[in-house]
C-alpha positions in Angstrom: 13.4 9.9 -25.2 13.0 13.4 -23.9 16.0 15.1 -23.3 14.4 18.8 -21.6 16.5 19.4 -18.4 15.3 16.5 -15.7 17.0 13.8 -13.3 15.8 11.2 -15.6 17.5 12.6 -18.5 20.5 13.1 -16.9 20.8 9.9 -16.1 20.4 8.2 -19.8 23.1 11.2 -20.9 25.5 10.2 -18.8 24.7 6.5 -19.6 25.1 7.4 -23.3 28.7 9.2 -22.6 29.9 6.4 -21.0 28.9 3.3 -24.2 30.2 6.2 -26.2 33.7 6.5 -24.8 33.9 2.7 -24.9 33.8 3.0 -28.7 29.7 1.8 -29.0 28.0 3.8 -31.6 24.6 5.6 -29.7 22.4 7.5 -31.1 19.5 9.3 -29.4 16.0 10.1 -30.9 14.3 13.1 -28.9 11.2 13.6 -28.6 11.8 17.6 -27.7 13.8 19.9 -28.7 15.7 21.1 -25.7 19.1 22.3 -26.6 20.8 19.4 -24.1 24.7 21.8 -24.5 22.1 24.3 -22.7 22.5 22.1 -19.3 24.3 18.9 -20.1 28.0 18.2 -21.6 27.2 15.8 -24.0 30.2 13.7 -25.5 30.6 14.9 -29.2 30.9 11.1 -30.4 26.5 10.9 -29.0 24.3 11.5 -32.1 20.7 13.3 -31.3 17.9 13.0 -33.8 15.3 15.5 -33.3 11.8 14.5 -34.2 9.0 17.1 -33.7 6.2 15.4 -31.9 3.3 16.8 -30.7 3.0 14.8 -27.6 0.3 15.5 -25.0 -0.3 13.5 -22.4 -4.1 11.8 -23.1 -4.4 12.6 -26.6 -4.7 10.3 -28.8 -4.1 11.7 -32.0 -1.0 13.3 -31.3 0.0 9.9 -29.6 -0.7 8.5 -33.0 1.1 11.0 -35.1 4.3 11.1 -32.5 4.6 7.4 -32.6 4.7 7.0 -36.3 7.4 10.0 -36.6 9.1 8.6 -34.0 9.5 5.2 -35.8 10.7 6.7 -39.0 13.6 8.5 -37.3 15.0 5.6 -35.6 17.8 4.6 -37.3 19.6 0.9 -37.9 20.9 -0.3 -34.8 21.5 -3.8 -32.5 19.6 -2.4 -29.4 16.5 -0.1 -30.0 16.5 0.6 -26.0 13.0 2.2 -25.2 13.0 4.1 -21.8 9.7 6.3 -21.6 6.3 5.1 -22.3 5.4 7.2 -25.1 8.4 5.3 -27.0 7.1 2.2 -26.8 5.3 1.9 -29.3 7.7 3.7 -31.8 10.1 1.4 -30.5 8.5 -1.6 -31.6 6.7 -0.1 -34.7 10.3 0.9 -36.0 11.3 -2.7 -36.4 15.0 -1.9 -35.7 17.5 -3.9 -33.5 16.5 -5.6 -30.6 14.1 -3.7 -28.2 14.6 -3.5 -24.7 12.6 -1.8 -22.2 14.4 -0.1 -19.7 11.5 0.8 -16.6 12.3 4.0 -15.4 8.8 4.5 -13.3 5.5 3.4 -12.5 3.7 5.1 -15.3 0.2 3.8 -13.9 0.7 7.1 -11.7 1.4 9.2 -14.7 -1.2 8.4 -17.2 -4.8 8.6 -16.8 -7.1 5.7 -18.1 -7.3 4.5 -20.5 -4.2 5.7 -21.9 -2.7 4.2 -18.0 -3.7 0.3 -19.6 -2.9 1.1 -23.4 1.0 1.8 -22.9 0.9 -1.0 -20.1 0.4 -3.8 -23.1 3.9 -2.5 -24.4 5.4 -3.8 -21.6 5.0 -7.2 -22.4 6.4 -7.5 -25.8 9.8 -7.2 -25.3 11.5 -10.3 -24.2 14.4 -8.0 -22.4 13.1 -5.8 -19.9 15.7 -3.8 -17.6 14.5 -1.8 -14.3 16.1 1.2 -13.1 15.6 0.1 -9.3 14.1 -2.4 -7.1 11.2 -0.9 -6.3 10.0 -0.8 -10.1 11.2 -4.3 -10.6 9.0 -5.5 -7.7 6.1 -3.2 -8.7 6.3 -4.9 -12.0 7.1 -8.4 -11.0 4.2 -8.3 -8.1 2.1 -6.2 -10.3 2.1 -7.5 -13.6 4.2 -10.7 -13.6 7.0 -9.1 -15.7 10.6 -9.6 -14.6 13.4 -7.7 -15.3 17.3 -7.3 -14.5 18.1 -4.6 -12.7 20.6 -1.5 -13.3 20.7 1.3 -11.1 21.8 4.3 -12.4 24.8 6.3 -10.5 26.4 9.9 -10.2 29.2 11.6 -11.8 31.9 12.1 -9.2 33.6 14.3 -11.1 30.8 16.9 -10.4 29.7 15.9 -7.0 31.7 15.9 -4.4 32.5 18.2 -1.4 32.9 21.7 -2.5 34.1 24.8 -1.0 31.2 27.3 -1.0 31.3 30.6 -2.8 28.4 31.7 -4.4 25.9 30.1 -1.8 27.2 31.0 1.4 25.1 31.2 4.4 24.9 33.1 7.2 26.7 32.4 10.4 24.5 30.2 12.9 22.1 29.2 10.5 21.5 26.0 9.5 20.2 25.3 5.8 17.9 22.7 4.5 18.2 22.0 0.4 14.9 21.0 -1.1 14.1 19.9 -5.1 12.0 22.6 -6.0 9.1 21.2 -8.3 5.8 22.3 -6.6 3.6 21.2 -10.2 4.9 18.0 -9.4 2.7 17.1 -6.5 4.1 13.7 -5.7 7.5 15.8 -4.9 6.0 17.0 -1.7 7.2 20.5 -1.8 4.0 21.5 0.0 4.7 19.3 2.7 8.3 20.9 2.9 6.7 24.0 3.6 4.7 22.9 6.0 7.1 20.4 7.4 10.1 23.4 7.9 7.2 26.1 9.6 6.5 23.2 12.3 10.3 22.8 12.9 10.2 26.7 13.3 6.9 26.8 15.2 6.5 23.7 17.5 10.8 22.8 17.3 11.8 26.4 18.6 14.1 26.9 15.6 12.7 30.0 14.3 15.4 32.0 13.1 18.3 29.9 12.6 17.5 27.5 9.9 16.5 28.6 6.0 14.9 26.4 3.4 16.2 27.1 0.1 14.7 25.2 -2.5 16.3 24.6 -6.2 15.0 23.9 -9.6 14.3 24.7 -13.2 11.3 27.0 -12.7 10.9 29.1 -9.5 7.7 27.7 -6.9 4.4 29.0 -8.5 2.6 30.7 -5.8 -0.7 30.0 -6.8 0.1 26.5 -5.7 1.1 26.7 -2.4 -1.9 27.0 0.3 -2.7 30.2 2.3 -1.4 28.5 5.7 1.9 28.1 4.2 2.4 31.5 2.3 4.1 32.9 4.4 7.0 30.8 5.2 9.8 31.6 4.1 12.5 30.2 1.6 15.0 31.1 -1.3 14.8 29.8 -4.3 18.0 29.2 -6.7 16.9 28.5 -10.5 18.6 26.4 -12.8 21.3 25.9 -10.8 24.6 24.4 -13.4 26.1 21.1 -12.3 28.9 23.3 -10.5 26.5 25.5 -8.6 24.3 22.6 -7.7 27.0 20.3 -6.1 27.7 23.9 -4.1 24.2 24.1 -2.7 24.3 20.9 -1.7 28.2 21.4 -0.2 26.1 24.7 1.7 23.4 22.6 3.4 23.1 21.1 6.8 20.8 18.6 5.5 19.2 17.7 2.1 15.2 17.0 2.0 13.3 15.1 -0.4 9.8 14.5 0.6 8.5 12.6 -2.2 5.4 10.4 -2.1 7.5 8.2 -4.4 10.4 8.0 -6.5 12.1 5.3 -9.0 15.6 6.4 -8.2 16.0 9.4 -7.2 19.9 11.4 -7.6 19.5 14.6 -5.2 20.3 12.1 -2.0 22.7 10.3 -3.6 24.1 13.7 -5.3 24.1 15.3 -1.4 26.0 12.5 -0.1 28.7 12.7 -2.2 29.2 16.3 -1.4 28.8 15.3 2.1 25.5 16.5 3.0 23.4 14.5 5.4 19.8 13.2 3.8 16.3 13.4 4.9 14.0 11.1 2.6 10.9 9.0 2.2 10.8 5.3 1.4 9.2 4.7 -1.9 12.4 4.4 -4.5 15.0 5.0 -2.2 15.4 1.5 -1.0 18.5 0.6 -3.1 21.0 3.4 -1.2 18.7 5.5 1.8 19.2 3.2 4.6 18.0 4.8 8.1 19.7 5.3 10.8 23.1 4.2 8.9 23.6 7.2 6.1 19.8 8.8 5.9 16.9 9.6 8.0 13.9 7.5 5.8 10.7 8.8 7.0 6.6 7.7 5.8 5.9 10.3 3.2 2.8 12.8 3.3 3.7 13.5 6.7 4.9 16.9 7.5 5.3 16.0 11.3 7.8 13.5 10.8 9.9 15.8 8.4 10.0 18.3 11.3 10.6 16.2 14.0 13.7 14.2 11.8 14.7 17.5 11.0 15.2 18.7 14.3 16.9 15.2 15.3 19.5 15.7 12.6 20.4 19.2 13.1 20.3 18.9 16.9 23.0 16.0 16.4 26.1 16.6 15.3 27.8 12.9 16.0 24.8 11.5 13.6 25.4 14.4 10.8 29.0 12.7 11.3 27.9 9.4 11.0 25.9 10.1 8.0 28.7 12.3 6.2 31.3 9.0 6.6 28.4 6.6 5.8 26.9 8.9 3.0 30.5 8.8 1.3 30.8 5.2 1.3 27.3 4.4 0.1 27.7 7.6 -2.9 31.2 5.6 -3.8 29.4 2.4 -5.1 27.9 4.2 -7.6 29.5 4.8 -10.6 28.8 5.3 -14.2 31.4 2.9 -15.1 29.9 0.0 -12.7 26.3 0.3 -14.4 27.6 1.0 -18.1 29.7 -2.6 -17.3 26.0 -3.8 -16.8 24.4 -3.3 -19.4 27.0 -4.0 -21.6 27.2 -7.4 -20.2 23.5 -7.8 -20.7 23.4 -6.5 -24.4 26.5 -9.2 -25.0 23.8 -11.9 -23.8 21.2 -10.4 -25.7 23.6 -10.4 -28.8 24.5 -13.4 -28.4 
């Protein structure tokens, strides 16, 4: 796996904490060499091999060269639990344990062809697939005839949950809207969060009392955002710790995230567990963003509708109630513990 500072990540971390503290022996082989104590509190008992591989998307001799490294430093194990597509084929070239494929995303919209069809083969050797929500499993069943169990992942509730704001205060009679930052990543839709907030200001009569403050690990390039949106503007806060993060979100009015599409996304779920109402597309939210009952779920691409749900939610403060009580109950079902008791009763089957 990959293990540089993304929700993804996180996720398989906190997964590998929680097998670890039940005594299971896990070892990690990254394909990067991102210091994870830089972001992530790792239990001590989780082992990290480090392999340095030269992976570039479309390349095929690095793909080559990275897969065969990456087989090598796999060690002995029962499950051999591939969860990116450029492990794949280590996974199965290693030749250790049973492999699994965990589906953490469409990577058809990752990967351009051919490379899109070459790493789609791998998904049919396994006979244990596992899907990180329902929307992949459907996209893969529909798709590609290939059925899976499905685990969602979950949040750590000892980090989020409703804090009182010191660092990120806003000003008085201003209400704030929380956005992921990660304008390279087009599908995010930062661009239509731009546009979306100047309508609310523009066309809503909002103006001056509602910021956008966006968060990530690298502040918004510029260069990437269009003339007719330059000048809105927003704050950004940069790598924000688990701590400060579950603050921002504690600070907002409403969390935003405009993606085209998602697997399963944490910032919604993260924002309702700190009570924060949500804003949010469709595509990957299906399994916990229900509208009307703890979210607003819009069509994505569409800047109009984020204004105009923005400016329903702000305007309404028995619904941002509603949502807060709703958006606790729904964050509750989701626990590390609940998902790690899933697989663990699948890899007892597989075992077996």
């Amino acid at each position: 796996m990959n293990c540089r500072c993304t929700g993804g990540i996180r996720i398989f971390l906190e997964i590998a904490n929680e097998l670890a503290k039940r005594g299971h022996d896990i070892t990690i082989v990254s394909m990067h060499n991102t210091d994870v104590s830089k972001w992530f509190n790792l239990d001590s008992r989780v082992k990290i091999i480090k392999v340095d591989v030269p992976f570039r998307y479309g390349t095929l001799p690095n793909l080559i060269t990275g897969t065969i490294k990456m087989a090598r430093a796999t060690p002995d194990c029962d499950i051999n639990m591939v969860c990116h597509p450029l492990t794949y084929p280590a996974g199965f070239l290693s030749r250790k344990g049973i492999t699994v494929s965990y589906f953490t995303h469409y990577e058809q919209f990752f990967f351009p062809f051919p490379f899109d069809r070459f790493l789609l083969l791998f998904h049919y050797l396994p006979k244990h697939a596992l899907s990180l929500s329902t929307w992949i499993h459907d996209m893969m069943l529909n798709l590609h005839n290939i059925d899976s169990t499905v685990i969602c992942p979950a949040i750590n509730h000892n980090v989020f949950y409703p804090r009182k704001v010191k660092k990120f205060k806003k000003l008085d009679g201003v209400k704030r809207i929380v956005c992921l930052g990660k304008i390279e990543k087009r599908f995010k839709g930062v661009p239509e969060a731009l546009e979306g907030f100047k309508i609310l200001q523009d066309k809503y009569g909002w103006n001056d009392k509602v910021e956008l403050v966006f968060y990530g690990s690298i502040p918004l390039d510029r260069n990437l955002i269009s003339d007719n949106l330059k000048d809105v503007k927003y704050t950004f806060y940069e790598f924000p710790n688990d701590n400060q993060l579950a603050e921002i979100y504690s600070s907002a009015d409403v969390t935003l995230l405009p993606s085209w599409y998602e697997c399963f996304p944490l910032p919604p779920l993260e924002s309702m567990a700190c009570g924060t109402p949500v804003v949010t597309t469709r595509i990957g939210m299906s399994d916990y963003c229900f509208n009307n009952y703890n979210s607003l779920v819009i069509p994505p691409k569409n800047p109009e509708a984020i204004a105009r749900a923005l400016d329903k939610l702000l305007s309404n403060k028995q619904l941002q109630e509603k949502f807060r009580n709703n958006g606790f109950k729904t964050a509750n079902q989701f626990t590390y513990s609940k998902t790690v008791d899933k697989f663990e009763e699948v890899f007892n089957n597989i075992l077996k």
